[in-house]
NUTIKOL-30765 format. One record per residue: x, y, z of N, C-alpha, C in turn. Coordinates in pm, whole numbers, padded with zeros to 5 digits, always signed. Example, Ala and Ser with C-alpha at 12.3 -4.5 7.8 and 13.67 -1.06 7.14 Angstrom:
2
+01319-00569+00780+01230-00450+00780+01320-00330+00780;+01285-00225+00708+01367-00106+00714+01290+00003+00787;
***
This chain:
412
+00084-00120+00000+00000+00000+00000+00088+00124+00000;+00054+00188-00109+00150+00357-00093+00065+00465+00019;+00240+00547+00046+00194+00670+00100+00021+00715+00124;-00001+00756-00062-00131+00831-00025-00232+00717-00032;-00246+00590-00055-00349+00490+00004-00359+00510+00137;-00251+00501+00225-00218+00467+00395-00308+00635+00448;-00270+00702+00369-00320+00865+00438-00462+00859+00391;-00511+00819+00267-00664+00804+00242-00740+00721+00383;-00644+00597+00384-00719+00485+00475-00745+00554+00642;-00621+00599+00687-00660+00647+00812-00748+00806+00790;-00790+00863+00689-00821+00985+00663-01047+00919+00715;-01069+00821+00635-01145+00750+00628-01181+00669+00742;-01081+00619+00832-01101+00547+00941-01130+00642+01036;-01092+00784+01057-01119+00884+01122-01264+00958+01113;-01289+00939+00988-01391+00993+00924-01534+00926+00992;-01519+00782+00954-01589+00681+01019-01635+00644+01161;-01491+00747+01264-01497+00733+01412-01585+00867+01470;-01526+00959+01378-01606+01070+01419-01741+01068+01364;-01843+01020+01309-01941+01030+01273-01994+00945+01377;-01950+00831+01387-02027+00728+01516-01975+00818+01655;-01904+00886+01683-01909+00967+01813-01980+01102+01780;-02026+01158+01708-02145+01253+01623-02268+01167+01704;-02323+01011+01662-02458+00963+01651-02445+00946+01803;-02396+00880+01863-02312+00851+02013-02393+00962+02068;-02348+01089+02050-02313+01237+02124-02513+01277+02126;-02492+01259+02046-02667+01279+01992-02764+01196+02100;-02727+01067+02093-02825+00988+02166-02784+01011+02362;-02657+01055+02409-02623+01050+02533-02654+01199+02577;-02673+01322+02492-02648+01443+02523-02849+01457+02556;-02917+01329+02476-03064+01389+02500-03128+01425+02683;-03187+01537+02663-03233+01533+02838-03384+01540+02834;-03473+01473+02865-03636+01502+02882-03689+01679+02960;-03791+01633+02844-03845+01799+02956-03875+01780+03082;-03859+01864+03186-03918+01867+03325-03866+02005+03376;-03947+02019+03498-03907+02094+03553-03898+02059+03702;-03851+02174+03829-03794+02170+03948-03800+02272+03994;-03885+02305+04107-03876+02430+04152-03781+02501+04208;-03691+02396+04311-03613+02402+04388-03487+02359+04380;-03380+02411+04284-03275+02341+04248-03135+02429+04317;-03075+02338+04347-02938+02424+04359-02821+02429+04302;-02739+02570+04190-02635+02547+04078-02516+02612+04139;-02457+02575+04087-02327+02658+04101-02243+02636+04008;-02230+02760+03931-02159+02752+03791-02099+02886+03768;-02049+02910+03633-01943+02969+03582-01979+03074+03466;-02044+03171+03491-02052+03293+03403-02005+03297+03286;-02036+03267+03158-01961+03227+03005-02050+03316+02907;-02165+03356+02950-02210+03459+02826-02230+03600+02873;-02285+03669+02789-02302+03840+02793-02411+03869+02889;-02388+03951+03000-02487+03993+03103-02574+04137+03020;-02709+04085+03029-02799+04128+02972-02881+04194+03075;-02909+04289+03087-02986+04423+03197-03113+04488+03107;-03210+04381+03162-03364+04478+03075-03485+04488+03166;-03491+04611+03229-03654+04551+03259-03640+04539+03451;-03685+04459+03508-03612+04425+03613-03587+04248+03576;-03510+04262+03488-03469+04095+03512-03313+04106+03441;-03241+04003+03464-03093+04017+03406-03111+03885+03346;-03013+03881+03219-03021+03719+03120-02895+03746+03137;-02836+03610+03134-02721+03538+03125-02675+03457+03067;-02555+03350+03054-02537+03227+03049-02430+03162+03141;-02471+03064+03195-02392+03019+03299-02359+02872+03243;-02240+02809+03279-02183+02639+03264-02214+02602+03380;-02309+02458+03409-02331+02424+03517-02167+02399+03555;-02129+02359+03691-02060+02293+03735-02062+02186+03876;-02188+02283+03928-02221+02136+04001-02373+02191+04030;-02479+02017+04099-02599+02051+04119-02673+01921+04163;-02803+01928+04212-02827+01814+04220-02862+01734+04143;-02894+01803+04047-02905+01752+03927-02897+01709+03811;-02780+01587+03852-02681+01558+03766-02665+01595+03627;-02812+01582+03563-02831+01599+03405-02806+01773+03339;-02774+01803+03434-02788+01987+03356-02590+01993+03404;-02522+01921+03426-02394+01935+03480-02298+01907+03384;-02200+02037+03347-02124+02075+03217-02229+02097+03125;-02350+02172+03129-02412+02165+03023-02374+02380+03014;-02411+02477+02926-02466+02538+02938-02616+02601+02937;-02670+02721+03032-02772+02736+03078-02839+02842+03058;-02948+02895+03027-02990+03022+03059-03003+03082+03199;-02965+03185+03218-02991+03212+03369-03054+03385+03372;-03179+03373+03391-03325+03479+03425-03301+03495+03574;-03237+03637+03616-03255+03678+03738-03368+03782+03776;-03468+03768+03857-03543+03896+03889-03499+03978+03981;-03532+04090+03989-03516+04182+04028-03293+04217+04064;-03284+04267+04152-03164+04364+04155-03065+04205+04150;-02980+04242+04030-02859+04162+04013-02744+04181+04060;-02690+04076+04189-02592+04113+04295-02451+04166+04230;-02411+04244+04227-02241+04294+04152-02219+04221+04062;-02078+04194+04073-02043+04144+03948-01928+04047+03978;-01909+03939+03917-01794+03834+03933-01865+03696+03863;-01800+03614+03840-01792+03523+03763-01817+03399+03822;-01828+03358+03925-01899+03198+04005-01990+03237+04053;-02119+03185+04042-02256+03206+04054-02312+03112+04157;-02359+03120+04261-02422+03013+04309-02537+03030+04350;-02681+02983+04377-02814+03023+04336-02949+02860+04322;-03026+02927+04406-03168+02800+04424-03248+02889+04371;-03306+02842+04232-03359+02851+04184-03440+02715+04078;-03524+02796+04019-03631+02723+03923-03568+02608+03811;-03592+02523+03821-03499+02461+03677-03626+02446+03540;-03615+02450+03413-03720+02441+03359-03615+02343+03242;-03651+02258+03165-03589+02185+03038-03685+02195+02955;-03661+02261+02832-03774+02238+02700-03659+02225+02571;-03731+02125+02549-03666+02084+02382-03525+02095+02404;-03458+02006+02525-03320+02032+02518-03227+02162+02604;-03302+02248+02599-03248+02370+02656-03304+02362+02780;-03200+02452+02851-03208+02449+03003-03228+02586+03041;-03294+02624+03141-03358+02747+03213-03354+02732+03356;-03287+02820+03402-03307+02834+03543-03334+02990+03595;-03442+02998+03678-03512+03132+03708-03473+03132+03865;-03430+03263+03857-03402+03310+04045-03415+03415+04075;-03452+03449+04217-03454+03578+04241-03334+03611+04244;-03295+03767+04260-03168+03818+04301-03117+03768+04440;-03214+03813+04514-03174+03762+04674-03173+03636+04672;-03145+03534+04583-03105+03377+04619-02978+03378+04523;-02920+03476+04475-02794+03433+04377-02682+03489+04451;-02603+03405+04486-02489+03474+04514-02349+03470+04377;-02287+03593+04420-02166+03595+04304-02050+03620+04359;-01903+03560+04306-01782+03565+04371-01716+03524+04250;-01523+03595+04265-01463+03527+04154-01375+03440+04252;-01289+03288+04192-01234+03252+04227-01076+03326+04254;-00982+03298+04343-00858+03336+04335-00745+03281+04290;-00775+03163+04146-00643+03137+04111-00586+03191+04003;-00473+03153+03943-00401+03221+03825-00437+03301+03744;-00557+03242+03711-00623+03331+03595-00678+03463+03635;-00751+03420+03779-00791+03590+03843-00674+03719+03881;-00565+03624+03923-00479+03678+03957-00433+03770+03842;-00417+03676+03694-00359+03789+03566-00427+03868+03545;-00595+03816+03544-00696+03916+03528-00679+04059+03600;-00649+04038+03693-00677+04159+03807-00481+04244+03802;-00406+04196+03768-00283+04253+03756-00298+04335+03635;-00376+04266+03507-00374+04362+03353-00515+04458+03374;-00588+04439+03502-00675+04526+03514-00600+04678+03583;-00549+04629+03678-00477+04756+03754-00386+04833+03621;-00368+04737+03515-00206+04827+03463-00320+04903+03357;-00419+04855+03318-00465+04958+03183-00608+05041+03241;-00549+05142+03234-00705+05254+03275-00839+05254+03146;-00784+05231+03047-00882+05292+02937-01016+05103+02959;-01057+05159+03006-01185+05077+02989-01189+05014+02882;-01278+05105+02776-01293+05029+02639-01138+04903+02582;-01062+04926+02654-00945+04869+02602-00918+04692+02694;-00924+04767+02800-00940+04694+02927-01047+04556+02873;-01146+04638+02845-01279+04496+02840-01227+04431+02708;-01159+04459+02575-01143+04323+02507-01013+04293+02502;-00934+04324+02616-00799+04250+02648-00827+04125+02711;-00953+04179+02820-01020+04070+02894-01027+03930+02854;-01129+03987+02708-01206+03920+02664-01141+03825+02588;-01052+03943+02469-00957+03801+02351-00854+03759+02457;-00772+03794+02545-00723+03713+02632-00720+03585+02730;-00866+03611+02815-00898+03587+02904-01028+03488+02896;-01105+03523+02771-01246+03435+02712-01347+03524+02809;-01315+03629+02876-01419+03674+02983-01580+03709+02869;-01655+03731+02899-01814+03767+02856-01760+03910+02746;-01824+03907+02668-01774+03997+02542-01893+04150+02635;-01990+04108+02715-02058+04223+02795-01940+04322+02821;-01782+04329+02885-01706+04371+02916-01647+04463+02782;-01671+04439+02716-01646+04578+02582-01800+04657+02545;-01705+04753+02496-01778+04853+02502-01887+04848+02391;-02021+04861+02411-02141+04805+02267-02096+04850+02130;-02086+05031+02148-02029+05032+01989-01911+04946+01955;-01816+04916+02033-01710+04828+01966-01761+04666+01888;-01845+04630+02025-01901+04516+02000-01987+04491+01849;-02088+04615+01848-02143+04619+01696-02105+04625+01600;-01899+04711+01613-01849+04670+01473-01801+04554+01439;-01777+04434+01600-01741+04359+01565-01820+04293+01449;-01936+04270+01535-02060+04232+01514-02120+04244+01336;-02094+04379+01262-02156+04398+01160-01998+04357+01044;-01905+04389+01092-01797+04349+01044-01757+04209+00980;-01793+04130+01085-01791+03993+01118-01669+03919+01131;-01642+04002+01244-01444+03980+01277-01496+03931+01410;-01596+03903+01449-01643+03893+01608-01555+03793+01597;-01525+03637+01513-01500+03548+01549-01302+03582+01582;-01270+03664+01595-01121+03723+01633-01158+03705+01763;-01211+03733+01825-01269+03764+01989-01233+03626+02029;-01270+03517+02009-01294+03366+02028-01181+03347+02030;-01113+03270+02209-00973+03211+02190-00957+03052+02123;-00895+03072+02052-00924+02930+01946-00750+02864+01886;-00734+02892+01779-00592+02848+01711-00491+02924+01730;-00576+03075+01721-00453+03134+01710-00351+03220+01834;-00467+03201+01936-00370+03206+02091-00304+03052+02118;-00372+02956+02091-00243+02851+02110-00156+02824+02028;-00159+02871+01934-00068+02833+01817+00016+02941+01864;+00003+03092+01887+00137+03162+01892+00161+03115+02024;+00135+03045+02136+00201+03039+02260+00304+02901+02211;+00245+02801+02154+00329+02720+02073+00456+02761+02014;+00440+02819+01926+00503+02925+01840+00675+02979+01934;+00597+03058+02029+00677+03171+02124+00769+03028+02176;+00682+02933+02246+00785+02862+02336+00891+02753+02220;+00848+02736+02140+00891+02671+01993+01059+02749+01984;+01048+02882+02000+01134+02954+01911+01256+02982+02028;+01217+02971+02153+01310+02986+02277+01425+02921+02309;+01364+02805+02274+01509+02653+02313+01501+02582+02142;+01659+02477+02146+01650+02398+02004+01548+02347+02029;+01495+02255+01902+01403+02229+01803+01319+02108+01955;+01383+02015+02007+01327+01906+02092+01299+01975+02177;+01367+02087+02244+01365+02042+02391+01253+02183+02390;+01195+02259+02249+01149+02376+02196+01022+02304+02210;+00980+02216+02116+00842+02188+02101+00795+02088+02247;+00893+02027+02367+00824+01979+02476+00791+02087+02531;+00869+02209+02586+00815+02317+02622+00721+02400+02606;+00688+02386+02454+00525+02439+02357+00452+02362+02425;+00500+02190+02438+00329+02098+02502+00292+02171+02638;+00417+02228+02767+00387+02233+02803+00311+02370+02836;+00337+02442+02767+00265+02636+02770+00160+02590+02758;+00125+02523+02621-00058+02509+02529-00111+02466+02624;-00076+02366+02754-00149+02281+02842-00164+02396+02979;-00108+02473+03022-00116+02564+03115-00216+02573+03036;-00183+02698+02946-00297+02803+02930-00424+02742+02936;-00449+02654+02862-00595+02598+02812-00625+02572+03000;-00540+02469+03084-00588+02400+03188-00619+02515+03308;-00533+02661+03302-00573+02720+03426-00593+02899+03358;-00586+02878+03269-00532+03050+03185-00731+03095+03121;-00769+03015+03033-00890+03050+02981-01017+02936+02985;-01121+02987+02995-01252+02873+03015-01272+02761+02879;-01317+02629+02899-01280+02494+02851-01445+02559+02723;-01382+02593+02642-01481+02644+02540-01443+02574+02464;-01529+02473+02359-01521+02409+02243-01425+02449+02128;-01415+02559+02103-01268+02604+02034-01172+02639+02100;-01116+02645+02190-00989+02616+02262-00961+02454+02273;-01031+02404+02352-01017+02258+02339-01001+02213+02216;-01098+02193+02106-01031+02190+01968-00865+02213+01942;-00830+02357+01972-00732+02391+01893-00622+02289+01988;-00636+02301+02155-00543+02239+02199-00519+02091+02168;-00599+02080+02171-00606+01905+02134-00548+01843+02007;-00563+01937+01895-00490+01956+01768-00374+01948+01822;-00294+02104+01878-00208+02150+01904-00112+02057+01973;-00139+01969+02077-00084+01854+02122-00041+01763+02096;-00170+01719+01977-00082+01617+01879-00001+01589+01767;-00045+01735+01704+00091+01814+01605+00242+01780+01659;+00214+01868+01767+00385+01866+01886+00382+01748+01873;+00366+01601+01914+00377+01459+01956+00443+01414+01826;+00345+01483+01695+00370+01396+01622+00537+01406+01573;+00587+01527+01582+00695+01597+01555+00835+01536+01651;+00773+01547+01797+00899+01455+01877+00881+01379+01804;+00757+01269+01744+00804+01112+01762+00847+01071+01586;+00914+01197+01539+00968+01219+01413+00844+01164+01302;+00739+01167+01373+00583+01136+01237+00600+01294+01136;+00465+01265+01038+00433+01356+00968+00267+01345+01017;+00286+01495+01034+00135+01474+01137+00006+01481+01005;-00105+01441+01022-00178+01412+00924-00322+01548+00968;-00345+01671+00924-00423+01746+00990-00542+01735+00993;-00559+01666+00858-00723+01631+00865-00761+01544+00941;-00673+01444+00980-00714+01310+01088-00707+01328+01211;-00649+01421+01278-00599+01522+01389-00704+01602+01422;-00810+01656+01317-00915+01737+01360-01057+01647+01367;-01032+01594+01289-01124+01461+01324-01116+01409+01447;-00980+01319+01525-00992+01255+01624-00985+01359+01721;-01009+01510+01733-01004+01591+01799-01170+01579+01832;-01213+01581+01738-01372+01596+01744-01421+01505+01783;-01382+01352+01770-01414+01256+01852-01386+01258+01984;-01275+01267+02045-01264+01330+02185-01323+01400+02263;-01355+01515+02216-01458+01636+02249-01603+01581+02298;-01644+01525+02181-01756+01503+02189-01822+01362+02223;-01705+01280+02303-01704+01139+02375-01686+01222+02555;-01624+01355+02551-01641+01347+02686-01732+01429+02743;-01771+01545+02625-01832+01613+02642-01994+01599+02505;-02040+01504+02529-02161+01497+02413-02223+01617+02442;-02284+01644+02539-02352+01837+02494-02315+01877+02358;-02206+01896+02392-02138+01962+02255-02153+01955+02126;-02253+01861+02133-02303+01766+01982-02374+01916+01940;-02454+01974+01999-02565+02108+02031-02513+02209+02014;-02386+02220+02038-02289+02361+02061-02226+02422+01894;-02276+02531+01895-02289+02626+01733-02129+02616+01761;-02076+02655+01871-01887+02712+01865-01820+02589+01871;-01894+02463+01898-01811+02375+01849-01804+02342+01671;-01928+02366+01641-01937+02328+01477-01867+02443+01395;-01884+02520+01443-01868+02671+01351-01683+02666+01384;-01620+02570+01501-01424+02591+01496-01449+02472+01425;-01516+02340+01432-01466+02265+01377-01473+02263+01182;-01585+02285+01161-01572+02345+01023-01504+02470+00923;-01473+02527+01016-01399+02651+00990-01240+02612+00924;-01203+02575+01102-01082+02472+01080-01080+02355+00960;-01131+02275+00932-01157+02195+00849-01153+02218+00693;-01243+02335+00639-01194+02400+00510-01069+02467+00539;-01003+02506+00588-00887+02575+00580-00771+02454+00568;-00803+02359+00662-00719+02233+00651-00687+02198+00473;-00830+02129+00434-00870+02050+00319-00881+02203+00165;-00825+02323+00220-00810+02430+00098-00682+02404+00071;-00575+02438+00245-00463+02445+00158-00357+02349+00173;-00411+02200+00186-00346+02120+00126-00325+02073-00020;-00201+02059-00064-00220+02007-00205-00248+02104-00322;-00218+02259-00254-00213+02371-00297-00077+02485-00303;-00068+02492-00404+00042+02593-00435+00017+02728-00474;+00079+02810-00469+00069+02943-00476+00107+03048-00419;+00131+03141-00396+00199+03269-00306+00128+03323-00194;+00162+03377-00128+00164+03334+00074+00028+03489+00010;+00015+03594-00077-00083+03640-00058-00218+03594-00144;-00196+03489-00219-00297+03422-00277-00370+03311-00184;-00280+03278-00101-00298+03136+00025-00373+03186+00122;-00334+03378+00156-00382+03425+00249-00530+03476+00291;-00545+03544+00154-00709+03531+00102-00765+03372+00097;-00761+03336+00066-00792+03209+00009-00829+03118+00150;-00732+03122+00208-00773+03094+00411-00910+03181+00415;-00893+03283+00437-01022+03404+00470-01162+03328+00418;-01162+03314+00271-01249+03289+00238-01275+03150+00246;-01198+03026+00250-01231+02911+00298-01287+02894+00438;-01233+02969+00525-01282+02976+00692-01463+03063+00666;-01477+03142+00590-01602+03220+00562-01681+03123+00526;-01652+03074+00396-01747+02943+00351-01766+02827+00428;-01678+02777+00542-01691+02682+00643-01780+02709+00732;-01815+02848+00781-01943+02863+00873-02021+03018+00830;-02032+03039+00712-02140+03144+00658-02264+03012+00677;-02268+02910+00635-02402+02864+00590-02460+02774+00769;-02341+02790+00852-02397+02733+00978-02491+02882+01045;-02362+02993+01001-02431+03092+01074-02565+03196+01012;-02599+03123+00865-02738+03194+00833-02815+03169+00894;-02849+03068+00980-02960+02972+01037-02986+03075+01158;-02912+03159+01218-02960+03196+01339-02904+03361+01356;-02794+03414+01201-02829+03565+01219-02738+03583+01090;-02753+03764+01023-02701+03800+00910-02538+03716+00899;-02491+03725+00753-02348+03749+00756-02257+03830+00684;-02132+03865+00719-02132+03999+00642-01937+03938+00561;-01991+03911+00418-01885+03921+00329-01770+03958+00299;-01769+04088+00398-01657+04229+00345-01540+04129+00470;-01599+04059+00569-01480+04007+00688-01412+03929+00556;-01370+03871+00451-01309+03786+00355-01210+03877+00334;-01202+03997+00330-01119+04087+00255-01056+04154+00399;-01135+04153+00459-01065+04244+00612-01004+04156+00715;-01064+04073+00718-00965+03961+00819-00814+03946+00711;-00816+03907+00624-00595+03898+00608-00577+04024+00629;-00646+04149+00574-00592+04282+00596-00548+04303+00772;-00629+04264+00842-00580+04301+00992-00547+04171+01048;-00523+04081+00931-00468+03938+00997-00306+03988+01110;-00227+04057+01045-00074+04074+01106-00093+04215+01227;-00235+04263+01253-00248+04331+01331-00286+04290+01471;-00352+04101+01451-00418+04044+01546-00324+03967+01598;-00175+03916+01495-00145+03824+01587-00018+03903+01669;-00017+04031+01580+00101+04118+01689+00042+04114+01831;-00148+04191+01823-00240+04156+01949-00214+04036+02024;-00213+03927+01969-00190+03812+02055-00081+03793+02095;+00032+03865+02006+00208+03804+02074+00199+03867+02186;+00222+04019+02205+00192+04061+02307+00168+04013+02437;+00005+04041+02380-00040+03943+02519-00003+03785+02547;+00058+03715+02495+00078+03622+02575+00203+03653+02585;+00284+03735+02548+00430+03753+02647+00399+03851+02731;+00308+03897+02759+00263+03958+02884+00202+03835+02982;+00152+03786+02968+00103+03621+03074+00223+03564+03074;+00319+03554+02969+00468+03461+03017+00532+03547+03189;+00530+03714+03143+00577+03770+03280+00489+03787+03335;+00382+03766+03335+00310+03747+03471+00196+03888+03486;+00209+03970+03400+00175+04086+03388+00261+04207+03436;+00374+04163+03457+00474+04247+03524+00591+04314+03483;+00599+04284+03286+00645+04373+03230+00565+04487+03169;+00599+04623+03228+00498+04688+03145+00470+04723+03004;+00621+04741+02955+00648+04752+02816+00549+04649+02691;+00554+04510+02774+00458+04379+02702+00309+04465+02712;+00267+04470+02819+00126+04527+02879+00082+04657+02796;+00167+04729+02755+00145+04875+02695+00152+04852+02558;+00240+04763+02484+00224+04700+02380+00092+04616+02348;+00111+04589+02448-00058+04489+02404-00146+04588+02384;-00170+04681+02473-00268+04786+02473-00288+04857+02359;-00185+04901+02306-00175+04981+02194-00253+04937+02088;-00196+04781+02066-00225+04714+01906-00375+04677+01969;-00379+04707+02098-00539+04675+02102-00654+04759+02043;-00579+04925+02052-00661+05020+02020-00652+05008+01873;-00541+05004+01806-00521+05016+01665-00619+04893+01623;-00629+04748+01688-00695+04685+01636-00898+04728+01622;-00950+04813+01772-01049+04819+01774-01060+04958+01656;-00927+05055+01634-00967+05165+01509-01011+05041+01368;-00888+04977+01328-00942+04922+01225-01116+04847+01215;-01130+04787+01314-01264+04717+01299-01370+04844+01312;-01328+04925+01383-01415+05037+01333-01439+05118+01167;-01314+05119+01109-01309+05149+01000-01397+05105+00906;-01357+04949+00897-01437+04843+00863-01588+04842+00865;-01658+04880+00956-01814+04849+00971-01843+04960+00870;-01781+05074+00858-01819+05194+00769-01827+05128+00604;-01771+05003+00554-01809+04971+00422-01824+04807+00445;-01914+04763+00521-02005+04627+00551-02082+04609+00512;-02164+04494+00514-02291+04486+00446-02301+04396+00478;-02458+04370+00565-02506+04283+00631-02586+04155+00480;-02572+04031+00471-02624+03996+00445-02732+03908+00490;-02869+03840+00447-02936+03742+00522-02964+03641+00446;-02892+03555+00396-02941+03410+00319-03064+03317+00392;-03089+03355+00494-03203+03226+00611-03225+03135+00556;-03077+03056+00555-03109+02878+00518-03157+02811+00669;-03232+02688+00560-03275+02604+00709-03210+02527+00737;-03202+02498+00864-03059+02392+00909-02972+02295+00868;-03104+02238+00764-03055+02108+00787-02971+02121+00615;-03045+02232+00557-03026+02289+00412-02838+02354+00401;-02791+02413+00574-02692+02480+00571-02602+02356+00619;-02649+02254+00661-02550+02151+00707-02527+02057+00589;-02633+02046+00474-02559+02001+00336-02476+02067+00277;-02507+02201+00275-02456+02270+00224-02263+02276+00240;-02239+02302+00400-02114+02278+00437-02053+02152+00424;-02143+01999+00405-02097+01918+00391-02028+01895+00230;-02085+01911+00098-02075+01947+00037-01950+02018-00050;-01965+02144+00019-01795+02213+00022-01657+02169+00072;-01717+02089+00175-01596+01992+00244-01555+01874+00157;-01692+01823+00090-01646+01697-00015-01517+01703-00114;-01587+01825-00210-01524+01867-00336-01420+01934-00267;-01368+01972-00203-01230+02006-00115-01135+01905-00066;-01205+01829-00065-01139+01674-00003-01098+01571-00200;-01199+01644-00281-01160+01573-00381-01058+01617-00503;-01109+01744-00489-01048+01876-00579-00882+01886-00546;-00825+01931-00669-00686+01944-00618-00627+02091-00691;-00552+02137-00614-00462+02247-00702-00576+02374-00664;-00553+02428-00780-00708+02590-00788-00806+02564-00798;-00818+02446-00873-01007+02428-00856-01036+02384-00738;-00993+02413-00655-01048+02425-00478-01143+02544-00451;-01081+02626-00562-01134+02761-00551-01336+02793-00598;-01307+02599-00668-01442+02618-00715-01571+02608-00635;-01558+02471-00546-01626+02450-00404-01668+02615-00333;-01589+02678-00344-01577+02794-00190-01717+02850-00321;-01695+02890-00408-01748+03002-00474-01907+02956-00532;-01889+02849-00474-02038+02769-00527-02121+02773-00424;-02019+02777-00265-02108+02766-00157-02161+02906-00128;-02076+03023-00160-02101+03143-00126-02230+03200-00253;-02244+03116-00409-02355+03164-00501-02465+03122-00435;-02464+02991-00336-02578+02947-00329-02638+03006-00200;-02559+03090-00088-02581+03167-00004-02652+03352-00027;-02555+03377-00148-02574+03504-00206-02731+03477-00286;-02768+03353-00334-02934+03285-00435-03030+03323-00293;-02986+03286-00219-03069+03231-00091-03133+03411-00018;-03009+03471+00001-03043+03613+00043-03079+03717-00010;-03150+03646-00183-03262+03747-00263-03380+03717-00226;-03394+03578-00186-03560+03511-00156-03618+03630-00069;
***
């Protein structure tokens, strides 16, 4: 059997594992409706704090309860009346409600208590809080750093993310572990370089930022890249993101449900299966990423809000502006927050990064294709095929077929 038989066969055997941990994930992640008047949670603050009315919306990660079935899941969380300060561990007896899968829990204010924990991560948190005054700056250092609630930036910023469609920059995913990889890669020779990368990628993910479906992804990749490299392999990426996804979603089936797991894993995935087996110049490759990562989750994300085109052309443009943003900051977490020069650097390319995305929303354009689910999950499947079959430039053909049939969709 040659080379590319052996890479087809395990490409396929992967293929095969992750779909049965897909059906797996599906049947273990189901929860019946019911409800509970009287429940007690204690979990972990992961979405945008919402203030309307006298009630506050949330999203919280269970982490513990009595009720085993809502535990590692995420939750809605409806507070009435006055919402106690502010911090990030929640604990609270309240209402439990389950419909169609989704989870609800209703409380008064006076039964929620809130506190942050005091390890590492609060600790950096609260050191890069003291060093930067400018608020608006402050909240998405937080945020692309830290994974904190995107509530912590400032709304107009948020809306250019938002109409831009660079939001997905915000999301710690590949490219904070890949440059911490990267950084510790480049410090010591080549062996004793990439054990030191296993061990940064594994801090950060284990005590640095919250266990979000695209971090885990990327680390889990990221781990076995490094492995494959000590153990002098040629690492195989498409089979790597596959048995990544089997992992994920063997320990964590919820996740079968989770948009940010589908939307890194497909993302990742056309970018994998574009630019393999592709030649061409680092600014033809560079676009060409943009728009393969666009076409990997434009058709997940019509299903549930606009998408806006112009991010194809503006993400490589502020591609070398984001990962200066990220070097930065993570050689600001290497010292601890205690060089300031790192800290003020970070800050800077933070502002320059929130001018550009401002720039940006000024020539956007919202589009709305409203495919139906199951219409946007052929759809991506599809693009992934002829990517997997296609070789050379006509890769280019897949992307541009998925984006006519998105652009058909948002005249209806």
């Amino acid at each position: 059997m040659g080379l590319g038989e052996e890479k087809i066969r395990r490409e396929v055997f992967h293929l095969i594992l992750f779909v049965l941990s897909v059906l797996l994930a599906l049947e273990r992640s189901g929860i019946p409706d019911f409800e509970e008047e009287e429940v007690y949670v204690r979990g972990r603050i992961v979405g945008d704090v919402l203030r309307e009315g006298g009630k506050t919306v949330t999203k919280i990660k269970v982490e513990e309860s009595e009720v085993e079935e809502i535990e590692g899941r995420k939750c809605v969380l409806v507070v009435y009346g006055p919402f106690p300060g502010c911090g990030c561990e929640v604990s609270l007896i309240g209402k439990l409600k389950v419909k169609e899968g989704k989870v609800y829990i209703y409380a008064r204010g006076e039964d929620v208590e809130l506190s942050r924990t005091q390890g590492i991560r609060e600790a950096l948190m609260r050191r890069y809080s003291e060093k930067t005054k400018d608020e608006e700056i402050r909240g998405l250092g937080l945020s692309f750093l830290f994974g904190e609630p995107r509530e912590l930036i400032d709304p107009e910023v948020q809306k250019s993310f938002l109409r831009t469609g660079l939001v997905h920059l915000l999301v710690i995913s590949g490219l904070h572990v890949g440059t911490i990889a990267f950084i510790l890669l480049k410090l010591l020779p080549r062996f004793w370089g990439l054990k030191l990368s296993l061990i940064g990628v594994s801090v950060y993910t284990l005590f640095i930022v919250p266990h979000e479906p695209p971090v885990l992804r990327a680390t889990i990749m990221a781990v076995l890249i490094i492995l494959s490299h000590l153990t002098f392999r040629n690492p195989n990426h498409l089979s790597i993101l596959l048995f990544s996804g089997t992992v994920i979603l063997f320990v964590f089936p919820h996740y079968v449900s989770s948009y940010s797991f589908w939307l890194s894993f497909f993302a990742t995935g056309y970018i994998i299966l574009t630019l393999r087996d592709l030649e061409g110049g680092k600014v033809f490759k560079t676009f060409l990423v943009s728009a393969s990562a666009f076409s990997g989750v434009a058709p997940l994300v019509s299903t549930f809000s606009y998408i806006s085109p112009v991010s194809v052309l503006l993400t490589p443009l502020i591609a070398p502006l984001v990962v200066l943003y990220s070097l930065f900051g993570i050689l600001s977490l290497f010292t601890l927050m205690s060089f300031p020069p790192f800290v003020d650097l970070f800050n800077l390319t933070g502002k320059l990064f929130v001018s550009f995305v401002s720039l940006g929303e000024k020539v956007s354009k919202e589009v709305y294709p409203q495919l139906f689910f199951w219409e946007a999950v052929l759809l991506s499947l599809f693009g992934a095929f002829f990517l997997y079959v296609l070789k050379g430039r006509l890769k280019v053909l897949p992307l541009a077929l998925v984006n006519c049939w998105l652009f058909i969709r948002s005249l209806n």
